[in-house]
N, C-alpha and C positions, 0 to 999 in steps of 0.2 A: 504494500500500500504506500502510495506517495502522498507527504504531505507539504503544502506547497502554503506558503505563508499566503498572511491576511494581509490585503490591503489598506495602508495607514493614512489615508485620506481622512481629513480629521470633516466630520459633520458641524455644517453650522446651519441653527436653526435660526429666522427672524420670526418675529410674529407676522407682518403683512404675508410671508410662503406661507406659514401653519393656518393663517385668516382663509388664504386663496385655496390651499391642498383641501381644508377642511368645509368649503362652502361647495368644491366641486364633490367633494364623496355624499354631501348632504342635500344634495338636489332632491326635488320629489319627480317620482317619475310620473310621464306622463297617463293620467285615462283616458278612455273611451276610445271609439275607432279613431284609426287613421286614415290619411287621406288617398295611401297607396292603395287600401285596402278592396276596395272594391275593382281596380285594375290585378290584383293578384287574382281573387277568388273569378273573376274573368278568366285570365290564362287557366288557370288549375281545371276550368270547368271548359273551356275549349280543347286541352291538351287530353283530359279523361276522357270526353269523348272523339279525339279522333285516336285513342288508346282503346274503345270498345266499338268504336266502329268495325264491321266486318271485313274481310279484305276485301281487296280486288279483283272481280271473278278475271279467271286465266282462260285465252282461251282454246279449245279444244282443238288438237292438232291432227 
């Protein structure tokens, strides 16, 4: 096993970083639909059905 020393970078905290890092983890996330949502469940519901559509008769030779 190799052990490979710690990095001695010394950590400096201000409060304005601690203010900013702490107001980005404390967002509230957003509710209710979004605006993509009705172009996804489109695709989803166009792709499924050309996913059970039946194939394409071949034809007899």
């Amino acid at each position: 096993m190799v052990v490979t020393e710690m990095s001695t970078r010394s950590v400096t905290e201000t409060p304005e970083l601690t203010a900013d890092v702490e107001a980005l983890f404390d967002r509230p996330e957003a509710d209710g639909v979004y605006r993509e949502s009705e172009k996804c469940l489109g695709l989803l519901l166009l792709a499924g059905a050309a996913l059970l559509s039946p194939p394409t008769p071949r034809r007899k030779g």
